[in-house]
C-alpha positions as CSV (number, residue, x, y, z in Angstrom):
1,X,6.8,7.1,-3.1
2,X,9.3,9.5,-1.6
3,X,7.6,9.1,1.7
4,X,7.6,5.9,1.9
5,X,11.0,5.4,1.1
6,X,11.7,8.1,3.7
7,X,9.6,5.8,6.2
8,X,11.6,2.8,5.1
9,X,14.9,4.5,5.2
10,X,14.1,5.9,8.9
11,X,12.8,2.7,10.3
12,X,15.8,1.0,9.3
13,X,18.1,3.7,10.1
14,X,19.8,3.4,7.0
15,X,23.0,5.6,5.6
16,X,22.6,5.0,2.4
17,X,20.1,4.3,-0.3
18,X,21.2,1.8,-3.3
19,X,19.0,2.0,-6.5
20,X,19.6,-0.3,-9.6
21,X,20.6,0.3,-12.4
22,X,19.4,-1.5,-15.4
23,X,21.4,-1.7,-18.2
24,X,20.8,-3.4,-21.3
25,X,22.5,-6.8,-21.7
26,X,25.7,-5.1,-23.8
27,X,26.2,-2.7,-21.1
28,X,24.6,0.3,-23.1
29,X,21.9,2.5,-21.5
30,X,18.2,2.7,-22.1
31,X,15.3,4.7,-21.1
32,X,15.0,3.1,-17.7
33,X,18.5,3.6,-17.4
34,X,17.9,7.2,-17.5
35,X,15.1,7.0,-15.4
36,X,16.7,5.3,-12.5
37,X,19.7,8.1,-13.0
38,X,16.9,10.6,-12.8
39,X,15.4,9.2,-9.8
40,X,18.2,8.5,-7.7
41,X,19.5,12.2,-8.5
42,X,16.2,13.5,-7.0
43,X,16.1,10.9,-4.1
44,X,19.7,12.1,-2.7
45,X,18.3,15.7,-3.3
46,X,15.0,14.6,-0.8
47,X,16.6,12.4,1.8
48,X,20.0,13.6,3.0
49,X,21.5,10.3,2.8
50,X,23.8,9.2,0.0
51,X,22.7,7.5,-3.1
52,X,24.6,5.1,-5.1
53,X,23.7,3.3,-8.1
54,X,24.2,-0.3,-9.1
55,X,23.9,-2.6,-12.0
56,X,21.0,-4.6,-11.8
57,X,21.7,-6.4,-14.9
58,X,20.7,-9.9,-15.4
59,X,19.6,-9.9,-11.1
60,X,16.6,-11.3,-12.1
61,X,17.5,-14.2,-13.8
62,X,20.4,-14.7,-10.9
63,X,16.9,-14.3,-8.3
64,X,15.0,-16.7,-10.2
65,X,17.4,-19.4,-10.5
66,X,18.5,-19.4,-6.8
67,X,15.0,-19.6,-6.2
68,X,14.5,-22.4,-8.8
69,X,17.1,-24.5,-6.4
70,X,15.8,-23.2,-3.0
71,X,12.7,-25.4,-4.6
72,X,10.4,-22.6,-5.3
73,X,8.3,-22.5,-8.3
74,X,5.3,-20.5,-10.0
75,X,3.1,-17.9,-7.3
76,X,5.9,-19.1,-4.7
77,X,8.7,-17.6,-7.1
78,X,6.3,-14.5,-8.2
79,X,6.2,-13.1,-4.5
80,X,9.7,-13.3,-3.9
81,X,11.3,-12.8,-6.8
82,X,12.2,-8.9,-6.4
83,X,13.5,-9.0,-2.9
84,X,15.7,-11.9,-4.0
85,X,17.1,-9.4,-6.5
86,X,17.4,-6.7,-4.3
87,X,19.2,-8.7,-2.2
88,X,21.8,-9.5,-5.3
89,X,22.2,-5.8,-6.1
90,X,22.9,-4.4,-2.4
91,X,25.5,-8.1,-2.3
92,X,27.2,-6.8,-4.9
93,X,27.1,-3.0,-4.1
94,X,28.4,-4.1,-1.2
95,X,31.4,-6.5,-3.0
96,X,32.1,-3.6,-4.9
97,X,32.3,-1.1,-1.9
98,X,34.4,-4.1,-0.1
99,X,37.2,-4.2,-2.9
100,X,37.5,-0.2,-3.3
101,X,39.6,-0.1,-0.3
Protein backbone atom coordinates (compact mmCIF):
# COMPACT_ATOMS: atom_id res chain seq x y z
CA UNK A 1 0.00 0.00 0.00
CA UNK A 2 2.75 2.49 0.84
CA UNK A 3 4.02 2.23 -2.68
CA UNK A 4 1.23 2.79 -4.21
CA UNK A 5 0.31 5.74 -2.43
CA UNK A 6 3.90 6.94 -2.98
CA UNK A 7 3.13 6.29 -6.89
CA UNK A 8 -0.13 8.18 -6.55
CA UNK A 9 1.24 10.94 -4.54
CA UNK A 10 4.33 11.39 -7.19
CA UNK A 11 2.18 11.25 -10.23
CA UNK A 12 0.09 13.83 -8.95
CA UNK A 13 2.74 15.85 -7.41
CA UNK A 14 1.00 16.30 -4.45
CA UNK A 15 2.05 18.32 -1.01
CA UNK A 16 0.07 16.85 1.14
CA UNK A 17 -1.70 13.66 1.87
CA UNK A 18 -5.44 13.87 3.60
CA UNK A 19 -6.62 10.64 5.38
CA UNK A 20 -10.20 10.42 7.01
CA UNK A 21 -10.99 10.15 9.99
CA UNK A 22 -13.90 8.20 11.00
CA UNK A 23 -15.54 8.96 13.99
CA UNK A 24 -18.49 7.52 15.44
CA UNK A 25 -21.72 9.53 14.90
CA UNK A 26 -21.35 11.39 18.68
CA UNK A 27 -17.95 12.49 17.79
CA UNK A 28 -16.21 9.77 20.10
CA UNK A 29 -13.42 7.52 18.72
CA UNK A 30 -13.37 3.92 17.76
CA UNK A 31 -11.06 1.34 16.66
CA UNK A 32 -10.80 2.55 13.14
CA UNK A 33 -10.39 5.87 14.56
CA UNK A 34 -7.23 4.66 16.03
CA UNK A 35 -6.26 2.95 13.10
CA UNK A 36 -6.48 5.74 10.71
CA UNK A 37 -4.34 7.87 13.51
CA UNK A 38 -1.94 4.98 13.39
CA UNK A 39 -1.70 5.04 9.75
CA UNK A 40 -1.47 8.43 8.82
CA UNK A 41 1.31 8.79 11.71
CA UNK A 42 3.31 6.07 9.73
CA UNK A 43 2.44 7.54 6.21
CA UNK A 44 4.02 11.17 7.17
CA UNK A 45 6.98 9.07 8.64
CA UNK A 46 7.35 7.19 4.83
CA UNK A 47 6.51 9.99 2.39
CA UNK A 48 7.99 13.32 3.34
CA UNK A 49 4.97 15.20 2.72
CA UNK A 50 2.56 16.40 5.37
CA UNK A 51 -0.30 14.47 6.60
CA UNK A 52 -3.50 15.85 7.92
CA UNK A 53 -6.51 14.09 9.14
CA UNK A 54 -10.08 14.81 8.49
CA UNK A 55 -13.50 13.73 9.67
CA UNK A 56 -15.05 11.50 7.47
CA UNK A 57 -18.13 11.29 9.35
CA UNK A 58 -21.36 10.74 7.79
CA UNK A 59 -19.29 11.41 3.91
CA UNK A 60 -20.94 8.50 2.88
CA UNK A 61 -24.30 9.17 3.25
CA UNK A 62 -23.51 12.92 1.88
CA UNK A 63 -21.77 10.72 -1.42
CA UNK A 64 -24.64 8.63 -1.69
CA UNK A 65 -27.28 11.09 -1.65
CA UNK A 66 -25.62 13.48 -4.23
CA UNK A 67 -25.33 10.59 -6.24
CA UNK A 68 -28.99 9.54 -5.62
CA UNK A 69 -29.83 13.23 -7.40
CA UNK A 70 -27.05 13.13 -10.04
CA UNK A 71 -29.59 10.02 -11.01
CA UNK A 72 -27.34 7.17 -10.17
CA UNK A 73 -28.54 4.11 -8.55
CA UNK A 74 -27.47 0.44 -7.52
CA UNK A 75 -23.81 -0.96 -9.39
CA UNK A 76 -23.73 2.78 -10.89
CA UNK A 77 -23.76 4.19 -7.14
CA UNK A 78 -21.42 1.06 -5.93
CA UNK A 79 -18.43 2.12 -8.25
CA UNK A 80 -18.49 5.61 -7.43
CA UNK A 81 -19.51 5.91 -4.15
CA UNK A 82 -15.92 6.19 -2.39
CA UNK A 83 -14.40 8.77 -4.69
CA UNK A 84 -17.49 10.84 -4.22
CA UNK A 85 -16.64 10.78 -0.52
CA UNK A 86 -13.18 11.45 -0.93
CA UNK A 87 -14.05 14.21 -2.77
CA UNK A 88 -16.35 15.50 0.34
CA UNK A 89 -13.49 14.96 2.79
CA UNK A 90 -10.54 16.77 0.81
CA UNK A 91 -13.84 19.74 0.14
CA UNK A 92 -14.03 20.12 3.48
CA UNK A 93 -10.31 19.71 4.48
CA UNK A 94 -9.93 22.22 2.29
CA UNK A 95 -13.05 24.63 3.83
CA UNK A 96 -11.38 24.11 6.94
CA UNK A 97 -7.77 25.06 5.73
CA UNK A 98 -9.69 28.09 3.79
CA UNK A 99 -11.17 29.56 7.17
CA UNK A 100 -7.86 29.10 9.32
CA UNK A 101 -6.46 32.12 7.91
Amino acid sequence: MLENVKDLLADYDAKALIVGLPYNFDGTESEMTTEARDLARKFELSLGVPVYLQDERATTYEARGRLWKAGLEGKGVQRVLDSEAATIILTDFLDRLHHRR
